[in-house]
MMTF fields as JSON, N, C-alpha, C and O atoms, coordinates in Angstrom:
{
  "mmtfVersion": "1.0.0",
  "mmtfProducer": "UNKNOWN",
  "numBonds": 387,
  "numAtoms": 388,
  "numGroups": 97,
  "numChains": 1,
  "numModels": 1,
  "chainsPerModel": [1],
  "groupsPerChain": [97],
  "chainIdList": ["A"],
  "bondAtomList": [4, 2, 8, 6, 12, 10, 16, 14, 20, 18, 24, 22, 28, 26, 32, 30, 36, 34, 40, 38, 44, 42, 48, 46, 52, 50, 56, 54, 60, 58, 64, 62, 68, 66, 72, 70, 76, 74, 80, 78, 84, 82, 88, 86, 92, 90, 96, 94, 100, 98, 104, 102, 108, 106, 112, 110, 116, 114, 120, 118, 124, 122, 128, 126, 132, 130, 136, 134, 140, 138, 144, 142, 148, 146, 152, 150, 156, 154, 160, 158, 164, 162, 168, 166, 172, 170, 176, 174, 180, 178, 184, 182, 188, 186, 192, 190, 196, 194, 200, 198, 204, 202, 208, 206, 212, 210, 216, 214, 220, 218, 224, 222, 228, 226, 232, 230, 236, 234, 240, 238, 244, 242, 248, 246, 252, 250, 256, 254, 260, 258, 264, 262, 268, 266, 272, 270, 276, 274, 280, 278, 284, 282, 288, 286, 292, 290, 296, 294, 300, 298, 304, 302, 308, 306, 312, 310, 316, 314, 320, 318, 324, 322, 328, 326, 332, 330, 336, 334, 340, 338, 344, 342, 348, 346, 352, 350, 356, 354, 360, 358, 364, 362, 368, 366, 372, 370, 376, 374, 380, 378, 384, 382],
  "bondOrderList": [1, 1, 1, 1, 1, 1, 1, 1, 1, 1, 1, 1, 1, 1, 1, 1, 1, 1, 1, 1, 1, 1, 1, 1, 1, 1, 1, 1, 1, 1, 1, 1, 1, 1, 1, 1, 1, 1, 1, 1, 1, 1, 1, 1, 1, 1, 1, 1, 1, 1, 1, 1, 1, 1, 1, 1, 1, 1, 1, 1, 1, 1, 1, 1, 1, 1, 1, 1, 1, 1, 1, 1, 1, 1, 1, 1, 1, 1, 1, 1, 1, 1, 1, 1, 1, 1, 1, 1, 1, 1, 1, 1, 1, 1, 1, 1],
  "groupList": [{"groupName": "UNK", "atomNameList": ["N", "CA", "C", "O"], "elementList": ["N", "C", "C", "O"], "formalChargeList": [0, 0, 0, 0], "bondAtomList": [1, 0, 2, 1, 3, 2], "bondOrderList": [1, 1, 2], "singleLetterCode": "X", "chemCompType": "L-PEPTIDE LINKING"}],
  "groupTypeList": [0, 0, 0, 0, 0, 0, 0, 0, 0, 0, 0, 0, 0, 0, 0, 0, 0, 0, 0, 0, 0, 0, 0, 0, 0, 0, 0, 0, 0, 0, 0, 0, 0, 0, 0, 0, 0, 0, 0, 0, 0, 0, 0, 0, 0, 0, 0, 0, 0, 0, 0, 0, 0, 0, 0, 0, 0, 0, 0, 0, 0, 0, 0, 0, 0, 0, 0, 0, 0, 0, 0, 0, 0, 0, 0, 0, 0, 0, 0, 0, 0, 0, 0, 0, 0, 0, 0, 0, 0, 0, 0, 0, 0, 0, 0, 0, 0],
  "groupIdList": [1, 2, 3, 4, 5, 6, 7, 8, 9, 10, 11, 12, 13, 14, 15, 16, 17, 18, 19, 20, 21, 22, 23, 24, 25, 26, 27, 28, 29, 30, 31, 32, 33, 34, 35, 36, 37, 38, 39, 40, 41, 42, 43, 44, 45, 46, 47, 48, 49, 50, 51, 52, 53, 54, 55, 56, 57, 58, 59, 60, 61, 62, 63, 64, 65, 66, 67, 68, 69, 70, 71, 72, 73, 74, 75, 76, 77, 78, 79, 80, 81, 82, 83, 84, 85, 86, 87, 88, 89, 90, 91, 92, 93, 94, 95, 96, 97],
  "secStructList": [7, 7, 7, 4, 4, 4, 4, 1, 7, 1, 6, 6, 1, 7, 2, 2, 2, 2, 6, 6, 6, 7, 7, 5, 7, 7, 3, 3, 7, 7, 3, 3, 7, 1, 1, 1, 7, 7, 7, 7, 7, 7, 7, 1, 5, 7, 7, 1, 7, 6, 6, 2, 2, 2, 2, 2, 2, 2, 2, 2, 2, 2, 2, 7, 7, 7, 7, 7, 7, 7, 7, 6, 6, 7, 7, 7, 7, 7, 3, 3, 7, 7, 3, 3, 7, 7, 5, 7, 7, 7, 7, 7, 7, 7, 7, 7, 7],
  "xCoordList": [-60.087, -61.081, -61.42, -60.54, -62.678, -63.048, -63.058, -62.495, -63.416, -63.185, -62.089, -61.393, -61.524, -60.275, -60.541, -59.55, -61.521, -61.666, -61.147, -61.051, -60.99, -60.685, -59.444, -59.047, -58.463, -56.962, -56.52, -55.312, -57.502, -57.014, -57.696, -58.528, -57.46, -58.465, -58.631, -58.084, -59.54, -60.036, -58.368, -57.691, -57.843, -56.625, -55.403, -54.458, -55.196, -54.032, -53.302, -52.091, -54.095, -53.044, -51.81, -51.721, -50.577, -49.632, -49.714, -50.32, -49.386, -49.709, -48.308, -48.196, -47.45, -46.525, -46.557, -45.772, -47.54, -48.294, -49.694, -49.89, -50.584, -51.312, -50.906, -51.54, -49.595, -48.973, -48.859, -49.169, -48.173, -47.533, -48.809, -48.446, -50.365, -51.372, -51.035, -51.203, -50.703, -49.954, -51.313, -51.86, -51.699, -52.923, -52.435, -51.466, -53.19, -52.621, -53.145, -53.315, -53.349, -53.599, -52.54, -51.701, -52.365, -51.46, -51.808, -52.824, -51.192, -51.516, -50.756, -49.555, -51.119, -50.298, -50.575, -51.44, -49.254, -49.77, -49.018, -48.256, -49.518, -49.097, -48.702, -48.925, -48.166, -47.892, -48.113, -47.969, -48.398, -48.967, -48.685, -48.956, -48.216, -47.353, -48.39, -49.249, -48.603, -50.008, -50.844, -51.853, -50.468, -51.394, -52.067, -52.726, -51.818, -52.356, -51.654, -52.181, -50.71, -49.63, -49.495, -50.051, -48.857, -48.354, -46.94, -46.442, -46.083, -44.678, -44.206, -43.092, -45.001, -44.815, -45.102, -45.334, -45.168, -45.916, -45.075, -44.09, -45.775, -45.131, -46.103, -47.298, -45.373, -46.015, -46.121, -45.016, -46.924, -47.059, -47.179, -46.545, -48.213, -48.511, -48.085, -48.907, -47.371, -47.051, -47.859, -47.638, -48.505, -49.526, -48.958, -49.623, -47.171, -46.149, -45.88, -45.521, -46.18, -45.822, -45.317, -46.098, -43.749, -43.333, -43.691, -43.296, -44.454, -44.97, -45.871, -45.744, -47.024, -48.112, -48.181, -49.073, -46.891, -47.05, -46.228, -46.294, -45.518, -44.855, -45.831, -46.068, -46.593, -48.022, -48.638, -49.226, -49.172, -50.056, -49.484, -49.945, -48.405, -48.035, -47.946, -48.387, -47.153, -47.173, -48.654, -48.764, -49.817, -51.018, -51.817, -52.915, -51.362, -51.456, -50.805, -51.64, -49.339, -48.938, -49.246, -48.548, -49.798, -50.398, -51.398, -51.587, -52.43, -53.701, -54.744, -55.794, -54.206, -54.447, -54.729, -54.202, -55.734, -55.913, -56.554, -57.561, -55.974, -56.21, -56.495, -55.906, -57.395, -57.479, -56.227, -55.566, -55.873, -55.052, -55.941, -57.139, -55.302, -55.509, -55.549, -54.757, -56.437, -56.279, -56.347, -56.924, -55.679, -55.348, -56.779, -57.567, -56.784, -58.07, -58.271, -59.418, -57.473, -57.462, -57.695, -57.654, -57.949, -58.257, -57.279, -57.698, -55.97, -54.939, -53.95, -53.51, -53.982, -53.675, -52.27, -51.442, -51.959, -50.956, -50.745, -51.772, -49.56, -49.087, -49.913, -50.059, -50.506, -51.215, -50.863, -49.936, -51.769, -51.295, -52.658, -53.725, -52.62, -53.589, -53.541, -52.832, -53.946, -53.709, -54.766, -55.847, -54.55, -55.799, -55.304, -54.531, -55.835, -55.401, -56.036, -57.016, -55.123, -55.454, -56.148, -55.983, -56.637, -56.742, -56.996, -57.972, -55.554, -55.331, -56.023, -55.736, -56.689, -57.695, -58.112, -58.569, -57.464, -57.478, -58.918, -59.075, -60.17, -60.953, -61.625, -61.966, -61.686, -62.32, -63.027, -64.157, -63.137, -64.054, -65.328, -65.56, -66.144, -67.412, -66.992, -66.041, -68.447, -67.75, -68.119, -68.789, -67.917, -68.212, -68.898, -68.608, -70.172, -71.075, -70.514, -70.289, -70.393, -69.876, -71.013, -71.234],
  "yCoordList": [353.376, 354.329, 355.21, 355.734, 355.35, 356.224, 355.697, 354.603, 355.958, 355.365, 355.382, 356.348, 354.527, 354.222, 355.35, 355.91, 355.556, 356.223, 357.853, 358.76, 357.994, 359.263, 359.531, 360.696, 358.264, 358.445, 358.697, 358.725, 358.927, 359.548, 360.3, 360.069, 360.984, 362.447, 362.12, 361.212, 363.193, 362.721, 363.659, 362.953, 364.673, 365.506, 364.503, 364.771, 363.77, 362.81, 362.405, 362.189, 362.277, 361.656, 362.32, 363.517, 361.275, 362.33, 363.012, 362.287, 363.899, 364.811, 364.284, 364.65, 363.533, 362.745, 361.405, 360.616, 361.232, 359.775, 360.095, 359.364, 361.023, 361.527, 361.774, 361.438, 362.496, 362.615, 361.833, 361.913, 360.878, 359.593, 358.504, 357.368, 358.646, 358.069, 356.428, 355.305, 356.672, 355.718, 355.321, 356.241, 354.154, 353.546, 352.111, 351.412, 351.861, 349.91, 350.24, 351.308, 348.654, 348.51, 348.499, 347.617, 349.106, 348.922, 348.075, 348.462, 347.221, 346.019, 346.536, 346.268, 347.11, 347.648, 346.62, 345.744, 347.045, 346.158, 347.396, 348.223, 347.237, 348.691, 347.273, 346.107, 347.689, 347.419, 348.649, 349.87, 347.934, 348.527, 348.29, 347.12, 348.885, 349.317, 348.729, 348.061, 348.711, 348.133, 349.739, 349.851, 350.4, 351.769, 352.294, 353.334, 351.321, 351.838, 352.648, 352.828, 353.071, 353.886, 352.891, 351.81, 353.066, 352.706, 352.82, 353.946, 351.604, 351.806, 351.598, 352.073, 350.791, 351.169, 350.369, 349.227, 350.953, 350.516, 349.822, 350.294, 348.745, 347.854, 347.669, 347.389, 347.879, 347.228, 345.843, 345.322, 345.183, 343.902, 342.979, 342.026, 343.764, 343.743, 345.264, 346.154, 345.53, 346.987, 347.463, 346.724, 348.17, 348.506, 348.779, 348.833, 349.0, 348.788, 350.052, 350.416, 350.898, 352.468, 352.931, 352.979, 353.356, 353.104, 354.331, 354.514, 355.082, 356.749, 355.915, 355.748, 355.311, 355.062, 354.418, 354.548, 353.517, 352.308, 353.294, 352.999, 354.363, 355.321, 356.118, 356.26, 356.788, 357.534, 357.106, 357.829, 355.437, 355.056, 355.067, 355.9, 354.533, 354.42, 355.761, 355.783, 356.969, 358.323, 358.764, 359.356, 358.403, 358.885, 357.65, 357.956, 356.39, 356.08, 356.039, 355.869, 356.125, 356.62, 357.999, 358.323, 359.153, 360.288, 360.413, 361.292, 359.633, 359.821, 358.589, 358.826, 357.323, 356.239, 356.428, 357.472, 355.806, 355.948, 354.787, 354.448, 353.72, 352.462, 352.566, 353.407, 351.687, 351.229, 350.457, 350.108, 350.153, 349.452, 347.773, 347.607, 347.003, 345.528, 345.037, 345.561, 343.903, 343.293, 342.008, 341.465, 341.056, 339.837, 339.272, 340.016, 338.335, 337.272, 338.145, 338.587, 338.481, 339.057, 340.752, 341.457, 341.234, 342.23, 343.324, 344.452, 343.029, 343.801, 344.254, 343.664, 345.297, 345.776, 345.237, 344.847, 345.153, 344.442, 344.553, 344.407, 344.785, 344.962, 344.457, 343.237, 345.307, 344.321, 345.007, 345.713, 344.587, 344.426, 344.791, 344.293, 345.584, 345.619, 345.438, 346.344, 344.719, 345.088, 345.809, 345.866, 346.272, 347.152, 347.13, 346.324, 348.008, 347.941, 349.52, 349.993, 350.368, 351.398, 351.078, 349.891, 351.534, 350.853, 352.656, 353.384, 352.752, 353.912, 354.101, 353.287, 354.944, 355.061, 356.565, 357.144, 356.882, 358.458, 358.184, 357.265, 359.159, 359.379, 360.592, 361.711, 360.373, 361.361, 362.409, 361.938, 363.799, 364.815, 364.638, 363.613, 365.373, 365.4, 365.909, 366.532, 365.161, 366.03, 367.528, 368.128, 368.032, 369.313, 369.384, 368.761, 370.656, 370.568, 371.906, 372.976, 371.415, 373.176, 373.369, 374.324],
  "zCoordList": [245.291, 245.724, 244.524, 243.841, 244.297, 243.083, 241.95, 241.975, 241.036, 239.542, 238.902, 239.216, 237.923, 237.891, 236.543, 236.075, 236.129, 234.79, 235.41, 234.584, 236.155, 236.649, 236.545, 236.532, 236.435, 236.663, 235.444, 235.208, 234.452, 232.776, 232.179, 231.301, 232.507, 232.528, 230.546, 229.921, 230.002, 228.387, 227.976, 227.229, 228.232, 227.847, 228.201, 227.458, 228.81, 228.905, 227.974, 228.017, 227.011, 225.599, 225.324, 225.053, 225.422, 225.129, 223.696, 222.907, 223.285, 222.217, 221.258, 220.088, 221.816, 220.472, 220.421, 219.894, 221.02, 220.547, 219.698, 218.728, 219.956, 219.167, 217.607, 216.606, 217.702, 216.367, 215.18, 213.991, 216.132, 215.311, 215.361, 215.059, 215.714, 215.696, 216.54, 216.064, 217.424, 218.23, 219.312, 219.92, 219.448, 219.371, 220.559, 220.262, 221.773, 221.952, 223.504, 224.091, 223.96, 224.865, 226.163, 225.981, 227.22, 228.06, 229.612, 230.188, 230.121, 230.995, 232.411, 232.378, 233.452, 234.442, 235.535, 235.545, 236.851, 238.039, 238.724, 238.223, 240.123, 241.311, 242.213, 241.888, 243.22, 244.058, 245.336, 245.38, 245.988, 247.441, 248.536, 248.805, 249.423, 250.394, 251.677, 251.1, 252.877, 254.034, 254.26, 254.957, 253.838, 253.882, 252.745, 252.737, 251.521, 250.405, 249.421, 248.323, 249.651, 248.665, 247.574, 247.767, 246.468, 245.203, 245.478, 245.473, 245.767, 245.973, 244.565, 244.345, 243.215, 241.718, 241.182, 241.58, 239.763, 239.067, 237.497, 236.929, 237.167, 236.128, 234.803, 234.895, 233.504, 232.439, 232.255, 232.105, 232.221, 232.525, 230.795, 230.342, 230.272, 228.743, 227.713, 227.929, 227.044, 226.473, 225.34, 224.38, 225.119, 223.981, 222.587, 221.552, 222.744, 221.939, 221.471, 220.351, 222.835, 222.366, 223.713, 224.663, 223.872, 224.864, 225.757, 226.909, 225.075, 225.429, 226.349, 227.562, 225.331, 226.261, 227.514, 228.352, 227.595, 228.625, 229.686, 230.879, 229.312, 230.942, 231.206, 232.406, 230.343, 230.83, 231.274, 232.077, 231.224, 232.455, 233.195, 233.976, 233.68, 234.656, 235.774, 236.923, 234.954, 235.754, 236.327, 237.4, 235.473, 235.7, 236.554, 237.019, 236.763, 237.547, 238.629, 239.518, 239.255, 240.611, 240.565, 241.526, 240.154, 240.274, 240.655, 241.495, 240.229, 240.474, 241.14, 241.737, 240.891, 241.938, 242.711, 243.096, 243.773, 244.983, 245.428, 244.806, 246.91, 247.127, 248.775, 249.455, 249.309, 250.362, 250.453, 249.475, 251.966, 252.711, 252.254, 252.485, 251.784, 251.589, 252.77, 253.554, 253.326, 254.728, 254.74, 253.798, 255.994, 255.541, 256.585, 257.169, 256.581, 256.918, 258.357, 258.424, 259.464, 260.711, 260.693, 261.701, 259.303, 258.843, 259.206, 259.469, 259.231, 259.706, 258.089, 257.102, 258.502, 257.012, 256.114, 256.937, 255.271, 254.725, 253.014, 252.35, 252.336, 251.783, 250.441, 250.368, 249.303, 248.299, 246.808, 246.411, 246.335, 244.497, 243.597, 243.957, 242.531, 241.673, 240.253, 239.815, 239.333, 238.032, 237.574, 238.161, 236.719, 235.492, 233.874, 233.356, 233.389, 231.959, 231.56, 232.136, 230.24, 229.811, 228.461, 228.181, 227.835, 226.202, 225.469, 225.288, 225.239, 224.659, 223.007, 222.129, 222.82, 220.962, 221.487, 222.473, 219.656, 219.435, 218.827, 218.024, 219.303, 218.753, 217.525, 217.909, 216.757, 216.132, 216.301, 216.432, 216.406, 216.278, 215.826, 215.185, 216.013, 215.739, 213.883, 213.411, 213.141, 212.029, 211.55, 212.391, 210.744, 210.849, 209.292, 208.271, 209.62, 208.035, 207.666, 208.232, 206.547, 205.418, 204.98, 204.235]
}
C-alpha cells in the first residue's frame, strides 16, 4: 500500500555509512502473515555493507505497509514480497564563490 519510495525517507542514510562512503544495492524479501503484517524481513542479495542491508530492513518492517494476499477463493492467506534498496550518496548542489 503506498509507495515503496516512502519507506526511505531522503534522511535515512545511515550517517556511518555516509562516512565511510558506503554505497550497494540491497535485495530484501518480507514475509507476511494472512493480515498483511511483516512477520520479517531477509537480505536476500547484500549491497556488502552490513549497515545498509539492517537499515532496509528496520525501515522496511517500520514503514511497510501490505494488503492481506488472497488465495484463488479470495480468502486471505499468508504471502511474500521482494523489493530492492539501491543505496547512492548523492552530491550537493554545487556552490558558486
Amino acid at each position: 500500500m503506498g509507495s515503496v519510495a516512502e519507506w526511505f525517507p531522503a534522511d535515512a542514510y545511515p550517517p556511518q555509512a555516509r562516512a565511510k562512503s558506503q554505497e550497494g544495492l540491497t535485495v530484501y524479501a518480507v514475509e507476511l502473515d494472512p493480515r498483511g503484517r511483516i512477520m520479517r524481513c531477509n537480505v536476500v542479495q547484500s549491497s556488502g555493507s552490513d549497515l545498509l542491508d539492517s537499515t532496509t530492513c528496520t525501515l522496511v518492517i517500520s514503514n511497510g505497509r501490505f494488503r492481506p494476499a488472497r488465495d484463488a477463493a479470495g480468502k486471505s492467506v499468508a504471502g511474500r514480497y521482494q523489493g530492492s534498496m539501491r543505496w547512492k550518496l548523492v552530491e550537493g548542489p554545487a556552490s558558486e564563490e
